[in-house]
C-alpha positions in Angstrom: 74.5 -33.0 130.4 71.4 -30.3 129.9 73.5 -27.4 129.4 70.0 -25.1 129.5 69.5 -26.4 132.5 72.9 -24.7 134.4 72.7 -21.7 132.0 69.0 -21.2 133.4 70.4 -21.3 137.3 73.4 -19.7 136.3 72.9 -16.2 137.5 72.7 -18.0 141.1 75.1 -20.2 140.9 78.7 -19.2 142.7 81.8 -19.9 144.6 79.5 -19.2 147.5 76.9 -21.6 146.6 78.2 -25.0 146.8 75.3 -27.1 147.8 73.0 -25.4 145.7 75.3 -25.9 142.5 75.8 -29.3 143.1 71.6 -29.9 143.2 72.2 -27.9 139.9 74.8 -30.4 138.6 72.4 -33.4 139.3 69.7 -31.8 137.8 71.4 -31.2 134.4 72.6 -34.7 134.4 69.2 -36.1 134.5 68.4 -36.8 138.1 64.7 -36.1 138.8 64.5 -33.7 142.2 62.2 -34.5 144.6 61.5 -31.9 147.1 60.4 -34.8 150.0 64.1 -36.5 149.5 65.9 -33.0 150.1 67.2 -33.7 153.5 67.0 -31.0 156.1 70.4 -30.7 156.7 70.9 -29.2 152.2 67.7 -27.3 152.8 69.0 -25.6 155.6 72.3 -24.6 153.9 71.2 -23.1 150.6 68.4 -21.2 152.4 70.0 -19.5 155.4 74.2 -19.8 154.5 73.8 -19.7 150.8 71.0 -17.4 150.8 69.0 -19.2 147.9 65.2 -17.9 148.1 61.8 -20.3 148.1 61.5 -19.2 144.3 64.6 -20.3 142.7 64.4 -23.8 145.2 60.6 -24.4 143.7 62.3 -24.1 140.5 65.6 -26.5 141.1 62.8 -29.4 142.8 60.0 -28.7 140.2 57.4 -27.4 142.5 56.0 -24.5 143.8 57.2 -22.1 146.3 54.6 -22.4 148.7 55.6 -26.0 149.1 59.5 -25.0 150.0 57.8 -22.6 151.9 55.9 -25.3 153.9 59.0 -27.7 154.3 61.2 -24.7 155.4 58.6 -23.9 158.3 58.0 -27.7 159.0 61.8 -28.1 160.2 61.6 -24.3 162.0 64.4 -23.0 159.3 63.0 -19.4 159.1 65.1 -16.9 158.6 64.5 -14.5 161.8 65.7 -17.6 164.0 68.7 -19.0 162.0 69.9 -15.1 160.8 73.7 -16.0 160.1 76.5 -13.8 161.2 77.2 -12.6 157.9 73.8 -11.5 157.1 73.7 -9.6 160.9 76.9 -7.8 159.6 75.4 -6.5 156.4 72.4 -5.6 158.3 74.7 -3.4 161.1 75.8 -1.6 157.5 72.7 -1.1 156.1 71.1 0.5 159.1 72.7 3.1 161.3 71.0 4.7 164.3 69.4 7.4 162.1 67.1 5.0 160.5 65.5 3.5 164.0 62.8 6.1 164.2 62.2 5.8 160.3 62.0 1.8 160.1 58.8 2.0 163.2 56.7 3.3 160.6 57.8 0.6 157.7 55.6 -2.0 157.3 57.6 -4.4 155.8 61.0 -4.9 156.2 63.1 -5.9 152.5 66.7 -7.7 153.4 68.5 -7.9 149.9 70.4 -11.3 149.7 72.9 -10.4 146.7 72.8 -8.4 143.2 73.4 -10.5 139.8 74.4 -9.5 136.9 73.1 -11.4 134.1 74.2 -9.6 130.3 72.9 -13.0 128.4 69.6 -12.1 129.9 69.8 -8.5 129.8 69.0 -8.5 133.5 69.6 -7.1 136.9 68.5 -9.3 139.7 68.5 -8.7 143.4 66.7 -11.0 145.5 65.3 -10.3 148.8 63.0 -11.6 151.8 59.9 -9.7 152.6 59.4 -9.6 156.5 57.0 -8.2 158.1 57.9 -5.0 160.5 55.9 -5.6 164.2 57.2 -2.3 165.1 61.2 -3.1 166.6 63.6 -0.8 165.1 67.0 -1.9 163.0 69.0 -3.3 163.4 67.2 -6.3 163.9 69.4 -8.7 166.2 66.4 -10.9 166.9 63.9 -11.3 164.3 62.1 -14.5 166.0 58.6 -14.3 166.0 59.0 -11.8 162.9 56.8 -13.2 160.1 58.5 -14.0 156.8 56.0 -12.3 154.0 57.3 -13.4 151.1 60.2 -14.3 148.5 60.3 -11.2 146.2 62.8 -10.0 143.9 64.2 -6.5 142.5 64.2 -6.7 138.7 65.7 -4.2 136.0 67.0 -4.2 132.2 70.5 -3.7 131.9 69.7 -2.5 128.6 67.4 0.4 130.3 70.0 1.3 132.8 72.6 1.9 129.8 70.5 4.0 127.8 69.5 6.3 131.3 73.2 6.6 131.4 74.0 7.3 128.3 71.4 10.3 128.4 72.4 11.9 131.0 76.5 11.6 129.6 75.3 12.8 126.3 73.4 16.2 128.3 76.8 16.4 130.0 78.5 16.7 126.7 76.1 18.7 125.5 76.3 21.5 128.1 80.5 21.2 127.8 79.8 22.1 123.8 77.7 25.2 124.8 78.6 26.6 128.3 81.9 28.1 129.9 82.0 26.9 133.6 84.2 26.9 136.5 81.8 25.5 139.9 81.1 21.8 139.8 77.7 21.2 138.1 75.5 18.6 138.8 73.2 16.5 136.8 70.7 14.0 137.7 68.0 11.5 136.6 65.5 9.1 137.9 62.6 7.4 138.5 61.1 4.4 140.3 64.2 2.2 140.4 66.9 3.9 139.2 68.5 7.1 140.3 71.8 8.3 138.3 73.8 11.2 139.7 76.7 12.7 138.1 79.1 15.8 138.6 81.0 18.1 136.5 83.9 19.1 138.2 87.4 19.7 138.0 90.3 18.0 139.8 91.8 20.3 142.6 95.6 18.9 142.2 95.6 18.8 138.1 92.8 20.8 137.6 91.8 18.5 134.8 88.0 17.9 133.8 86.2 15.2 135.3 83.0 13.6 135.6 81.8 11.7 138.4 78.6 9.0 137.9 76.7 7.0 140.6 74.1 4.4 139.6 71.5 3.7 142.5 68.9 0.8 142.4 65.5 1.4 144.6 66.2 -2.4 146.0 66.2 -2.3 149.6 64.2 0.9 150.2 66.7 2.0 153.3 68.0 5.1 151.0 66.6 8.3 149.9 68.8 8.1 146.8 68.5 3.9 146.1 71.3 1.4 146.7 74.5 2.2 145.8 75.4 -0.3 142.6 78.7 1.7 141.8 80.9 4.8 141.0 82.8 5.8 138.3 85.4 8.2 137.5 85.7 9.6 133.8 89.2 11.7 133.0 88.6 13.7 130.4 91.7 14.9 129.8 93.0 11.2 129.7 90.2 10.0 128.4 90.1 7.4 130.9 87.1 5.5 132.6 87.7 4.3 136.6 84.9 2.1 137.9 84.6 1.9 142.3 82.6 -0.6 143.8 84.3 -0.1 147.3 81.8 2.0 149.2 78.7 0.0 147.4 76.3 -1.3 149.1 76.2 -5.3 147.6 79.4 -6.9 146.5 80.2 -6.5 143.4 83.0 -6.9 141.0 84.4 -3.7 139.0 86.1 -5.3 136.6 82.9 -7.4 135.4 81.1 -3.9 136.0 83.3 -1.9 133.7 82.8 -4.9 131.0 78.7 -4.4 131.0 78.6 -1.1 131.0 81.9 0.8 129.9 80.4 1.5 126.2 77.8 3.7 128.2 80.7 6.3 128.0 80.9 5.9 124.1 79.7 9.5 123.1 81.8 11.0 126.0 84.9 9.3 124.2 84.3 10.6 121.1 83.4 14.0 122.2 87.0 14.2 123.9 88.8 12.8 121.4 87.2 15.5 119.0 88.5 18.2 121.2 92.1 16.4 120.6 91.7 17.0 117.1 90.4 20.8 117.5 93.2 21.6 119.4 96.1 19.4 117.3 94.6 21.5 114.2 95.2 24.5 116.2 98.5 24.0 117.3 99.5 22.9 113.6 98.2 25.9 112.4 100.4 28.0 115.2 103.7 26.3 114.2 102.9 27.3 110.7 102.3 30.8 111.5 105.4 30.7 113.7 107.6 29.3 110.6 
């Protein structure tokens, strides 16, 4: 068994993607793939159910993606004919009524198939089908006779995410060492791909501290802000970290979230348990008084 073989499909492979894991399986036990032997019936399922894109195929069968890209048209399994319910759904999601006038004027159309996180790799990867737009607005309930582009994917450093985050935590921190405050503040940072918003506010019910972070990716291009990846709660008085992924918009898991990228709060931590210590000194220092 090639173990560097699944570890280098691993970041596709999942519960969802049976077929394709099982090609994976073969490969690493030393069966040669052959692209002309992959019946139409496997082809079919890993490009349109398990949403496996020309590039990672080419890969699995050793060729290039063109070549998928030709067997794939040669059997009419195109995306915009075989769309499957699932993928219509996320669609109905991703694109509300407000975008039809918008998506006329987009020339080509970017339908994110799923978001991977990869640690090993340091990597973010989201791939996505490149159509090209012939003018019909979202949602697009029949895409036949819409050209399929391309195989692209969205690509980011965890790493670089991390450190974007810690920087704007640690100007957070910095302002709660130097400034009294009672509206919500906000704090934001971004570039071409990644857009991190945070708030400074206070809980209405507890009136404790909190801040409240939102990493966006620029995947699909459908938002002004990016792609929501997730949310997070930090409790400074509890010095607790809450991770949300249910409004996002790609499954993900919070728990495996929270794992990557919880030591992103590390100077946050410190910085409240610091105050713990101010204000323990403080109140030791009363009691003595008091006695």
């Amino acid at each position: 068994m090639n173990k560097e073989i699944i570890k280098s499909f691993k970041f596709v492979m999942s519960d969802e993607t049976p077929v394709f894991n099982s090609y994976v399986m073969r490969k690493a036990q030393g069966e040669m793939m052959n692209l002309e032997l992959l019946s139409l019936e496997d082809l079919q399922e890993m490009f349109i159910d398990e949403n496996i894109p020309d590039s990672i195929l080419a890969d699995l069968f050793n060729t290039d993606k063109n070549n998928v890209k030709k067997k794939r048209y040669k059997y009419n399994i195109k995306l915009g004919q075989t769309l499957p319910k699932k993928m219509i759904n996320e669609l109905n999601n991703l694109f509300d009524s407000s975008s039809i006038e918008k998506s006329q004027r987009i020339e080509h159309v970017l339908i994110p198939i799923k978001i991977i996180f990869n640690p090993e790799d340091d990597l973010i990867f989201a791939p996505y089908r490149v159509l090209e737009n012939d003018g019909r607005p979202y949602p697009f309930y029949d895409q036949e006779g819409l050209q399929e582009v391309d195989t692209e994917a969205f690509c980011i450093r965890i790493s670089k995410v991390k450190k974007e985050i810690r920087k704007i935590l640690s100007e957070i921190v910095s302002f709660l060492g130097d400034y009294e405050w009672n509206d919500e503040v906000d704090f934001e940072w971004k570039d071409e791909k990644v857009t991190i918003s945070a708030t400074l506010y206070r809980e209405e019910d507890t009136k404790s501290e909190r801040i409240s972070l939102a990493l966006f990716l620029q995947i699909s291009g459908s938002h002004p802000l990016g792609d929501l990846i997730f949310d997070s709660e930090y409790d400074l008085q509890n010095n607790t970290l809450r991770i949300i992924t249910d409004n996002c918009d790609f499954e993900t898991d919070a728990e495996v979230i929270h794992e990557i990228f919880m030591n992103s709060w590390d100077e946050v931590r410190n910085f409240v348990e610091i105050q713990y210590e101010i204000e323990e000194e403080y109140e030791e220092d009363d009691d003595m008084r008091t006695d």
